[in-house]
ZADO-1210 file (C-alpha; in nm, 4 decimals, padded with zeros to 6 digits):
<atoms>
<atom x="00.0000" y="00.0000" z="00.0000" code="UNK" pos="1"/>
<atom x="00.1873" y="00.3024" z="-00.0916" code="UNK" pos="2"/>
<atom x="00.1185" y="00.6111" z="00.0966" code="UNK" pos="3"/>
<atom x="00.1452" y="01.0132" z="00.0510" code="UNK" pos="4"/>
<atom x="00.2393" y="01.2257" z="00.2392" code="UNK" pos="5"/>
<atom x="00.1775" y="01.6159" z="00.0933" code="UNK" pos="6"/>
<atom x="00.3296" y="01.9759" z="00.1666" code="UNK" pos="7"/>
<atom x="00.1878" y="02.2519" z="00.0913" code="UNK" pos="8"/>
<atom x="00.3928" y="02.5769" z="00.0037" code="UNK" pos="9"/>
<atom x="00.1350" y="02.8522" z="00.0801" code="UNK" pos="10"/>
<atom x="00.3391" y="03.1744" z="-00.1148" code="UNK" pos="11"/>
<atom x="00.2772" y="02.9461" z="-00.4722" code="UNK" pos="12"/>
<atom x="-00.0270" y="02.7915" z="-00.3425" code="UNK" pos="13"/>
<atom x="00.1698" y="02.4947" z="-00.4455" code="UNK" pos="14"/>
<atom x="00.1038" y="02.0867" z="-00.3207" code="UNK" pos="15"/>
<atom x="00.4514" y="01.8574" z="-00.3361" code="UNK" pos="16"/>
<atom x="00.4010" y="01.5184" z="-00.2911" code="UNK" pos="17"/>
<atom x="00.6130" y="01.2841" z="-00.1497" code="UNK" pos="18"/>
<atom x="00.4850" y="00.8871" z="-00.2311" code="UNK" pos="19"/>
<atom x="00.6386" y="00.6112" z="-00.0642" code="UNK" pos="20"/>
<atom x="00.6160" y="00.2461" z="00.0003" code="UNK" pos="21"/>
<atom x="00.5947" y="00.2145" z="00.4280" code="UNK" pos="22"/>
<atom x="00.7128" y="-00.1722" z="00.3867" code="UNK" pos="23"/>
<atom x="01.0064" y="-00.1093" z="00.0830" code="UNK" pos="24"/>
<atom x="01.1069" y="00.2253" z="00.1929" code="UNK" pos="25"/>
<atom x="01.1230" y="00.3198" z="-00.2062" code="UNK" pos="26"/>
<atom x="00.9832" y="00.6676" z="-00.2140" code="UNK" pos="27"/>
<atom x="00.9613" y="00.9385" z="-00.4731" code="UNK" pos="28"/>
<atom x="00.9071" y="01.3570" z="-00.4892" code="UNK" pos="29"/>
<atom x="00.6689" y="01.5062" z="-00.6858" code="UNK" pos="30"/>
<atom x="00.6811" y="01.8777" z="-00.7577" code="UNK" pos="31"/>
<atom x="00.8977" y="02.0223" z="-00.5016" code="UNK" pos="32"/>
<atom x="00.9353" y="02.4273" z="-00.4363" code="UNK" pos="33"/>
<atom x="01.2358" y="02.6078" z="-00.3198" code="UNK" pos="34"/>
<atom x="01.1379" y="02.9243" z="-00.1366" code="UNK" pos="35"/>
<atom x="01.1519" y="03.2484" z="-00.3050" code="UNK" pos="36"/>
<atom x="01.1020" y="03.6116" z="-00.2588" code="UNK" pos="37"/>
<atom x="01.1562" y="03.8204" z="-00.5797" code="UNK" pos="38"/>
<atom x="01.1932" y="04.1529" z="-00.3838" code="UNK" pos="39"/>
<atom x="01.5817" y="04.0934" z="-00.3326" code="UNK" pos="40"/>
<atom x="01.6115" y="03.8008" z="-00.4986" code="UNK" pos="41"/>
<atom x="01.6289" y="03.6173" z="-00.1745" code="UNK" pos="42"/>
<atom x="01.5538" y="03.2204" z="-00.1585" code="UNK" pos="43"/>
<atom x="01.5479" y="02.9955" z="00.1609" code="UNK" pos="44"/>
<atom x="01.4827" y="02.6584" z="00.2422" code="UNK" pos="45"/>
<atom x="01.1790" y="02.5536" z="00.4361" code="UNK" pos="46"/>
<atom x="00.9940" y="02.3099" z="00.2543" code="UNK" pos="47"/>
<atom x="01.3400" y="02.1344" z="00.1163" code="UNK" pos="48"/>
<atom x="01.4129" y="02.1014" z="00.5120" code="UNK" pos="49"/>
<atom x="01.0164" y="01.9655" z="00.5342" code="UNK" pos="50"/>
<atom x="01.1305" y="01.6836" z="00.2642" code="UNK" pos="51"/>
<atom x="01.4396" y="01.6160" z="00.4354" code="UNK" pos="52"/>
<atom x="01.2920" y="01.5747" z="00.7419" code="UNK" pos="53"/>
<atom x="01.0431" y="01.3808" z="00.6743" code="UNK" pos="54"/>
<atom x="01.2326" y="01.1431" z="00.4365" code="UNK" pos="55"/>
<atom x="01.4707" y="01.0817" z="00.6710" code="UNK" pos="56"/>
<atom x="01.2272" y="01.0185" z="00.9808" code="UNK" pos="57"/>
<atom x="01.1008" y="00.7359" z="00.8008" code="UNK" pos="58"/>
<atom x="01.3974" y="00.6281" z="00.6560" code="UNK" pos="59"/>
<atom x="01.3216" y="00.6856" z="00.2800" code="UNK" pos="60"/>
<atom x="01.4880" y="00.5742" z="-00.0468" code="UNK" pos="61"/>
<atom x="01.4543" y="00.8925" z="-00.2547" code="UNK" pos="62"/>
<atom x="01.4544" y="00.7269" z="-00.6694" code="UNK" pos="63"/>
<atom x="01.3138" y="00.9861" z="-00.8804" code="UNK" pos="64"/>
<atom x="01.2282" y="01.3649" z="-00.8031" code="UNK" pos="65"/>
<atom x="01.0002" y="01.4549" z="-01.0521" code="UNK" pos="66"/>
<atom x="00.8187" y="01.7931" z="-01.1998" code="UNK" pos="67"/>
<atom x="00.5028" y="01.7464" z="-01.3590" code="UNK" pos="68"/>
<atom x="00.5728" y="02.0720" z="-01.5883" code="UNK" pos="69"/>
<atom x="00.8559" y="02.3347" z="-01.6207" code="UNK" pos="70"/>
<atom x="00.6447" y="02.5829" z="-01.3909" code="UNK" pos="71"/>
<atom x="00.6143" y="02.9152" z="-01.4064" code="UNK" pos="72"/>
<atom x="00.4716" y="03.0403" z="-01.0732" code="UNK" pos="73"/>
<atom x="00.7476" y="02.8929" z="-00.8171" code="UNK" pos="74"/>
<atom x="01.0899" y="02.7544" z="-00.8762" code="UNK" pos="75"/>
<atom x="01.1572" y="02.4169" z="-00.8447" code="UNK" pos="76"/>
<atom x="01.3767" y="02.2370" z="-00.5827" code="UNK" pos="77"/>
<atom x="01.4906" y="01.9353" z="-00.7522" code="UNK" pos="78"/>
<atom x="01.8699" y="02.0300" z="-00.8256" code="UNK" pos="79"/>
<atom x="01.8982" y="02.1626" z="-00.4617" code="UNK" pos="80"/>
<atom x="01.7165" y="01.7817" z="-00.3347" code="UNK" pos="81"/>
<atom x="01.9849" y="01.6187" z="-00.5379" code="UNK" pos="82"/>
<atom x="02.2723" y="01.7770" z="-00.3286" code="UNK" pos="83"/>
<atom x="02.0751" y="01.5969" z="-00.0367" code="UNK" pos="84"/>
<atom x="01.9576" y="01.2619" z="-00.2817" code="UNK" pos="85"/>
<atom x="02.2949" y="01.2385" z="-00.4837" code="UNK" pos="86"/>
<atom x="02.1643" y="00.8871" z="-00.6105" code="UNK" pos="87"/>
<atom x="01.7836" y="01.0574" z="-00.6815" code="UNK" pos="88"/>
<atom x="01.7012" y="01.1098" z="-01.0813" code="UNK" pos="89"/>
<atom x="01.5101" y="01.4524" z="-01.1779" code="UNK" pos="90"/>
<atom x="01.2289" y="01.3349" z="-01.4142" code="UNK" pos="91"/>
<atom x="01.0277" y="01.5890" z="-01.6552" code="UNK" pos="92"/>
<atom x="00.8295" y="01.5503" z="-01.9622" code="UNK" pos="93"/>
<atom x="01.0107" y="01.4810" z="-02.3101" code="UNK" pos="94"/>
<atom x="00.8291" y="01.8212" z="-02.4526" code="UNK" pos="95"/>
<atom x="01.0468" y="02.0640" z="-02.2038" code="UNK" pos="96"/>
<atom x="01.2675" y="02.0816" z="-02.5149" code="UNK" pos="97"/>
<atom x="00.9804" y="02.2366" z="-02.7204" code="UNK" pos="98"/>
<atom x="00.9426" y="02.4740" z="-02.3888" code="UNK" pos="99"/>
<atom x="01.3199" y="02.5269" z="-02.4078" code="UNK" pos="100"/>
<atom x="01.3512" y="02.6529" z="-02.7484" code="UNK" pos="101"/>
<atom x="01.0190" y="02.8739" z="-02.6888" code="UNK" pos="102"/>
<atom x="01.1622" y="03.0548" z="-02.4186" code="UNK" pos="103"/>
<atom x="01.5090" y="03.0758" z="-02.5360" code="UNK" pos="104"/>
<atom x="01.3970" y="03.2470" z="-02.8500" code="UNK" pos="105"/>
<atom x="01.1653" y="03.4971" z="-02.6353" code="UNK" pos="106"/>
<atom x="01.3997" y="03.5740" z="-02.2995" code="UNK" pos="107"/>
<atom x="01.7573" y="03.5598" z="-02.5626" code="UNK" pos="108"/>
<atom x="01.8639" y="03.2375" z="-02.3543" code="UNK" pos="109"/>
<atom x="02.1730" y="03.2213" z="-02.5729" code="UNK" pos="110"/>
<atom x="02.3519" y="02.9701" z="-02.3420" code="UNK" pos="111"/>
<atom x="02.0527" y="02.7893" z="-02.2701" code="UNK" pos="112"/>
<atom x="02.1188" y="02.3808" z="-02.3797" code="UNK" pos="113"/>
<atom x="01.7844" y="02.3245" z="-02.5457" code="UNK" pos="114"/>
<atom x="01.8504" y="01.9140" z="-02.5466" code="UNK" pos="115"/>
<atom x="01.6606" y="01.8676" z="-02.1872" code="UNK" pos="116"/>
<atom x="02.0105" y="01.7074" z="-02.1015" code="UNK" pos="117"/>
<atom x="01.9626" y="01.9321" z="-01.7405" code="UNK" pos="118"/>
<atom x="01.7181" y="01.6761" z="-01.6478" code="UNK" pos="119"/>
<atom x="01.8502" y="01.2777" z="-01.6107" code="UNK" pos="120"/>
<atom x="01.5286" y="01.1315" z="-01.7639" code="UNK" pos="121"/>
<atom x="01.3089" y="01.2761" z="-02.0318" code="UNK" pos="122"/>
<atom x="00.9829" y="01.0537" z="-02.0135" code="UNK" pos="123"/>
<atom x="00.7106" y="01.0167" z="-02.3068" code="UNK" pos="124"/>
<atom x="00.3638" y="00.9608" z="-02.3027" code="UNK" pos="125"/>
<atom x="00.2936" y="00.5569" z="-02.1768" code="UNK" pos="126"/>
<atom x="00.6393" y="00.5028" z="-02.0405" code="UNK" pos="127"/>
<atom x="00.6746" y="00.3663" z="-01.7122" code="UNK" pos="128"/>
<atom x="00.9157" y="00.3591" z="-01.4059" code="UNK" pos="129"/>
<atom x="01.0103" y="00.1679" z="-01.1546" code="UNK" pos="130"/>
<atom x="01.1156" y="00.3435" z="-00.8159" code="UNK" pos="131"/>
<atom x="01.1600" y="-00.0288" z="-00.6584" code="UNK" pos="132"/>
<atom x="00.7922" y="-00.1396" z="-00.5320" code="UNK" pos="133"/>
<atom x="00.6231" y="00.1603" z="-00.6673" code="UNK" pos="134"/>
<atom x="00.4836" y="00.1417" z="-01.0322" code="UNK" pos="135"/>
<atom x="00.4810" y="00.4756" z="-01.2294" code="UNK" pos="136"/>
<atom x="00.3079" y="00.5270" z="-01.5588" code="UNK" pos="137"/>
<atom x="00.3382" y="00.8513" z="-01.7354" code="UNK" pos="138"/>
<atom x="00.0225" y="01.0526" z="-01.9083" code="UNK" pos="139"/>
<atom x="00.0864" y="01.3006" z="-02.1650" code="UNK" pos="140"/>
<atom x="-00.1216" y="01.5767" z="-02.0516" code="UNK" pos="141"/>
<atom x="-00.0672" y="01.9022" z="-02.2848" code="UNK" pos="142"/>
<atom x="-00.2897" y="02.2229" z="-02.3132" code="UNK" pos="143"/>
<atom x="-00.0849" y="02.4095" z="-01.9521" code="UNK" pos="144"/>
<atom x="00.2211" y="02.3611" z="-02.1210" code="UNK" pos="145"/>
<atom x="00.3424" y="02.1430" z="-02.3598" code="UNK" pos="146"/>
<atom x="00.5220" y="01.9825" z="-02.1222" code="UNK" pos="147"/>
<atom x="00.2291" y="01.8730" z="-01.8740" code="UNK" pos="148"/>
<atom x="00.2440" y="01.5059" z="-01.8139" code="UNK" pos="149"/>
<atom x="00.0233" y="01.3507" z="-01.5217" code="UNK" pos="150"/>
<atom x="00.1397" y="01.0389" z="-01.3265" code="UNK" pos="151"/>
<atom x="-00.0739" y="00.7143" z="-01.2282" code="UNK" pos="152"/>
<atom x="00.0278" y="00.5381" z="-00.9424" code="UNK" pos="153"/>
<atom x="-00.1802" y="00.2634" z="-00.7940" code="UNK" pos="154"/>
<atom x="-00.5011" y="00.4126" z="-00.7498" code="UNK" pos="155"/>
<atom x="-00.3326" y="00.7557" z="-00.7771" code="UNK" pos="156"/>
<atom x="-00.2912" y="01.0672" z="-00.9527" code="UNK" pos="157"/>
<atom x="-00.1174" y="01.3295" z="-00.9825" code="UNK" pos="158"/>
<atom x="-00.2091" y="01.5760" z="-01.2528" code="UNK" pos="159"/>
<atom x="-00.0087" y="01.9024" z="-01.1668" code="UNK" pos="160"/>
<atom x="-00.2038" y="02.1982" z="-01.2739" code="UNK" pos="161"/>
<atom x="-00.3794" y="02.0385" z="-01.5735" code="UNK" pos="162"/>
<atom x="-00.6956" y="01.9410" z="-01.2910" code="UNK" pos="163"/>
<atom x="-00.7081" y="02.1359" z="-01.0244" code="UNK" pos="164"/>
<atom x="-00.9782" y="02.0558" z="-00.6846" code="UNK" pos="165"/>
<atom x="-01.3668" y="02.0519" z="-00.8617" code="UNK" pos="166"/>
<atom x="-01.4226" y="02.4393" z="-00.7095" code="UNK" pos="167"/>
<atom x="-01.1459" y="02.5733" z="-00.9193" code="UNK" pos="168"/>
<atom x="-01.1379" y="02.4115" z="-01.2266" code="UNK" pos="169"/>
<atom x="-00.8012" y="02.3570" z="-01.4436" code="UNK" pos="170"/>
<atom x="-00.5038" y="02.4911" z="-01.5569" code="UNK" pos="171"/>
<atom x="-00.4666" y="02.8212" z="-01.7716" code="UNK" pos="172"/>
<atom x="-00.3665" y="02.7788" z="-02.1293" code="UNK" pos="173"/>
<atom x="-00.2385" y="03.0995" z="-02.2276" code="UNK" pos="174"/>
<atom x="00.1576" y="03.0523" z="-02.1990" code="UNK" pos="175"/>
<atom x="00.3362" y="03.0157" z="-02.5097" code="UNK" pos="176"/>
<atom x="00.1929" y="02.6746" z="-02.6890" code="UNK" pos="177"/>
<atom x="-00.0638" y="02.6485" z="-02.4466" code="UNK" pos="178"/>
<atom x="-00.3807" y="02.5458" z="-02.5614" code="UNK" pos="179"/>
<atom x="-00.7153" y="02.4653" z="-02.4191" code="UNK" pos="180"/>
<atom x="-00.7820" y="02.2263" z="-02.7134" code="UNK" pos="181"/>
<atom x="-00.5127" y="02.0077" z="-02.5626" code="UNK" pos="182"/>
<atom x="-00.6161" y="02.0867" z="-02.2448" code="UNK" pos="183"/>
<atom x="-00.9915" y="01.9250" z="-02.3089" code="UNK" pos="184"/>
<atom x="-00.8440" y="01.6030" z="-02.4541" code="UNK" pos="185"/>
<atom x="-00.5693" y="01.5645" z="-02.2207" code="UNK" pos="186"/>
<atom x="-00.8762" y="01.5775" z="-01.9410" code="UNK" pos="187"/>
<atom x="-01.1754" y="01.4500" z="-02.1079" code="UNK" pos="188"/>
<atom x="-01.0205" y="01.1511" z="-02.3440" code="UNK" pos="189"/>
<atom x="-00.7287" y="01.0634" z="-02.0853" code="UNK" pos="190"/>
<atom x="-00.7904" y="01.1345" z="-01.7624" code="UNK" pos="191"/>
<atom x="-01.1528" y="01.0730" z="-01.7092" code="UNK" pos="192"/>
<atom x="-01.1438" y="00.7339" z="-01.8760" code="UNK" pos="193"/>
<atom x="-00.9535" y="00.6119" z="-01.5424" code="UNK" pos="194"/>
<atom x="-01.1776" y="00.3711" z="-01.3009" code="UNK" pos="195"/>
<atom x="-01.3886" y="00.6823" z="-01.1212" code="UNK" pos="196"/>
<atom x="-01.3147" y="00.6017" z="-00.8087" code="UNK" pos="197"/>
<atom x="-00.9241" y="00.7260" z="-00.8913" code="UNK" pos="198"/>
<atom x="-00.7523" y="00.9644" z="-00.6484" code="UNK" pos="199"/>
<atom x="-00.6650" y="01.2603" z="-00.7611" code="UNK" pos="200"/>
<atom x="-00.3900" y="01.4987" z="-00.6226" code="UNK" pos="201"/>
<atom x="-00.3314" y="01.8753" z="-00.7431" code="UNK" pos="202"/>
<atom x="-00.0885" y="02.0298" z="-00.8409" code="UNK" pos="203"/>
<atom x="-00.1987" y="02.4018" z="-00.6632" code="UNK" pos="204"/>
<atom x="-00.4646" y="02.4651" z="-00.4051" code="UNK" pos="205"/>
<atom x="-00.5742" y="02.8366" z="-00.4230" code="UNK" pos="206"/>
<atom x="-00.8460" y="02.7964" z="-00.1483" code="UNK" pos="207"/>
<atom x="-01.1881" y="02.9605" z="-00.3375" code="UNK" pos="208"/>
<atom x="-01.3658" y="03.1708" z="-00.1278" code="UNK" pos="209"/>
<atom x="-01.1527" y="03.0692" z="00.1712" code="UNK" pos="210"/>
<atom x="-01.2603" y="02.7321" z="00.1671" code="UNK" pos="211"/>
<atom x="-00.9897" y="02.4948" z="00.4282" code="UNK" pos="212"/>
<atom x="-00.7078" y="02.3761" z="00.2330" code="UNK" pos="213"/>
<atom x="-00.7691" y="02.0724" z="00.0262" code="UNK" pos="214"/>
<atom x="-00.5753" y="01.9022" z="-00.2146" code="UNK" pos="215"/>
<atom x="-00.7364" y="01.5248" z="-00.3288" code="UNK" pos="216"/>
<atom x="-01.0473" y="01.4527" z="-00.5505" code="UNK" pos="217"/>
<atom x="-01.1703" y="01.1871" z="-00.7459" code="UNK" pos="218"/>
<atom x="-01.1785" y="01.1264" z="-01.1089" code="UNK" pos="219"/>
<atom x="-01.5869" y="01.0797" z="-00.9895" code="UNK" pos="220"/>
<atom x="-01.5882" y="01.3849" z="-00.8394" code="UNK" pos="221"/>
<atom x="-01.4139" y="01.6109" z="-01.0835" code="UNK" pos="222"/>
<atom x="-01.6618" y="01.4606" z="-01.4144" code="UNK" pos="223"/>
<atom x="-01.9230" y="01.5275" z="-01.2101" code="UNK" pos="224"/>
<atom x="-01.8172" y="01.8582" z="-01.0611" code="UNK" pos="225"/>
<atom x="-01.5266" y="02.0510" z="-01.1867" code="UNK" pos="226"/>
<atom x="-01.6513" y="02.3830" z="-01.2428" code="UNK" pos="227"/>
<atom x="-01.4605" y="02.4265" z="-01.6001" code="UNK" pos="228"/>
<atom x="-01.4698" y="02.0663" z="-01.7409" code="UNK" pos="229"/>
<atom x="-01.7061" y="01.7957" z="-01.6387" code="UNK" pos="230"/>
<atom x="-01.7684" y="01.4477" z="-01.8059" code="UNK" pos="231"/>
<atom x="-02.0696" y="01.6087" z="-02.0141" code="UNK" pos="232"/>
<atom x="-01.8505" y="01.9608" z="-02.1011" code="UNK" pos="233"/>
<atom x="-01.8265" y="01.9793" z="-02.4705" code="UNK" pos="234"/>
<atom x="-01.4944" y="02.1270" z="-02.6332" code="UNK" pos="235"/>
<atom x="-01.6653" y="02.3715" z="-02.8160" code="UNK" pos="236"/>
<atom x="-01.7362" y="02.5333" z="-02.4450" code="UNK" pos="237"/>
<atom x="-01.4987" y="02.4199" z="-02.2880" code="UNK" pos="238"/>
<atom x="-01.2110" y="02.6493" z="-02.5122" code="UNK" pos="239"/>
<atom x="-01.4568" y="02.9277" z="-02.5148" code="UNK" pos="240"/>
<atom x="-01.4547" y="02.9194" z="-02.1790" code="UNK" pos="241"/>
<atom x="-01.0990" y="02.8885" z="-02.0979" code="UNK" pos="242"/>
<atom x="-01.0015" y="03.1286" z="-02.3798" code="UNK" pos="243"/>
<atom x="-01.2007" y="03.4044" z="-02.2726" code="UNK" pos="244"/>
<atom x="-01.1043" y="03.3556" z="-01.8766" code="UNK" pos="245"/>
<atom x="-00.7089" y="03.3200" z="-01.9373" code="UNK" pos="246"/>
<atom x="-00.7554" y="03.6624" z="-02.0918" code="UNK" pos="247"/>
<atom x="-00.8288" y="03.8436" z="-01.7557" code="UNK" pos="248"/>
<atom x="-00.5476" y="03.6581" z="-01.5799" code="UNK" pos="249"/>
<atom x="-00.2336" y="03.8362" z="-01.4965" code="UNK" pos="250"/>
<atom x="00.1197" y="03.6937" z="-01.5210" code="UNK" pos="251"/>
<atom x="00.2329" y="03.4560" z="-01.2399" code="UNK" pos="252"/>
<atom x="00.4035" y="03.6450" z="-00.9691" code="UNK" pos="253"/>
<atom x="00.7575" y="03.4755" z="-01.0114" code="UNK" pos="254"/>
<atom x="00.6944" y="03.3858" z="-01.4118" code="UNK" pos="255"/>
<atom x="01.0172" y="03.5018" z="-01.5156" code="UNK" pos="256"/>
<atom x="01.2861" y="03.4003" z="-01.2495" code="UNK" pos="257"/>
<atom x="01.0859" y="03.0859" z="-01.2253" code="UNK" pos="258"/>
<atom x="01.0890" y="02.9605" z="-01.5872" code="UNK" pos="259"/>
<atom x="01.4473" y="03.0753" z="-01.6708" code="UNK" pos="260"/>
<atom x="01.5345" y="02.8542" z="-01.3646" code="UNK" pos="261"/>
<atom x="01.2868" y="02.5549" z="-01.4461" code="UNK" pos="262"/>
<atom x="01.4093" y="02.5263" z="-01.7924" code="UNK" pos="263"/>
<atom x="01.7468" y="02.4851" z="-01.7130" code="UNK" pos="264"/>
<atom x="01.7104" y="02.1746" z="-01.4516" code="UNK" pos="265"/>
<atom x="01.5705" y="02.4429" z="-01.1430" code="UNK" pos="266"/>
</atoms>
């Protein structure tokens, strides 16, 4: 029975997951943050001492760290984890090279290695891994990013911010090569033809109308509930929708320290 154990970094809004195996003591990280504070650049390390903590009180085997998406509203903390996990592997989705050459095009990244060879595995759509007893299959998930991938473990998973809790919806689809197209088939022709009674973990938890923090649905739940895409949304209002609401969002806070740092490794 694998188990999770979550961590919410409340700046981001952002959930990072850490799923292990109680018996095996295999374990891997899912989405981790490193604290940030653009006004003087200054960056700490709270929730990478959380992980530590915690995967040391139980005596963890740390095989993969991996990011769902190269994000663009917090920076990630796998390279700092892998000072602490030298023998842990930082996973992302194959596409971060497409994301790569996007961004070093529009922020002049001349040095920028646009190969994906900052991450140690580059995972496509259907592959699988094996972090010793725990099973990992990988679902493509674009329409966020290009990048998005979800991950099934078990009866789990974990869909980063392509399906957010039912009361908030799913991802925006305005960055560069984002599309809420995707976004509809990645949800409505991948996701919710899992079994229903799924569990689903976010990627982000922004707490609508100051609702207690919450970060796991059901695949059940969200067709029947999510505010923006439910089992009987069409796609024809579904991008309507999403195209006209991404255009009254403003940038993410940290968008440009973040992705410059994401899309080199973080």
């Amino acid at each position: 029975m694998k188990t999770v154990q979550a961590f919410f970094e409340k700046d981001s809004s952002t959930l990072t997951y850490v799923v292990f195996d109680p018996e095996t003591k295999d374990a891997i990280i899912i989405d981790p943050v490193l604290n940030y504070e653009p006004n003087g650049s200054t960056y700490w390390f709270e929730q990478i001492e959380q992980i530590k903590d915690f995967v040391h009180s139980q005596e963890l085997h740390v095989h993969y760290c991996i990011d769902t998406h190269a994000h663009a509203d917090h920076i990630s903390a796998t390279a700092e984890l892998k000072k602490y996990f030298p023998q842990m592997q930082s996973v992302i989705g194959k596409p971060v090279t497409e994301v790569q050459d996007i961004f070093a095009s529009i922020l002049s990244l001349s040095t920028l290695k646009t190969d994906g060879s900052q991450f140690d595995l580059l995972i496509e759509d259907g592959q699988t891994l094996q972090a010793g007893s725990i099973h990992i299959q990988a679902i493509h998930t674009p329409g966020h990013t290009p990048t998005c991938t979800s991950y099934h473990i078990d009866d789990m998973l974990f869909t980063g911010d392509t399906l957010f809790m039912p009361d908030f919806g799913t991802g925006r689809c305005d960055f560069p090569k984002g599309s809420a197209k995707d976004l509809y088939h990645s949800v409505h022709e991948k996701l919710y033809t899992l079994p229903d009674q799924t569990r689903v973990f976010v990627g982000h938890d922004y707490q609508p109308n100051g609702r207690a923090l919450a970060w796991e649905t059901t695949i059940a739940d969200s067709k029947n509930h999510n505010i923006h895409l439910k089992a009987d949304t069409t796609e024809a209002e579904f991008v309507s929708f999403r195209q006209e609401r991404d255009k009254t969002l403003n940038a993410p806070r940290l968008l440009l320290p973040s992705i410059q740092i994401n899309v080199n490794g973080g």
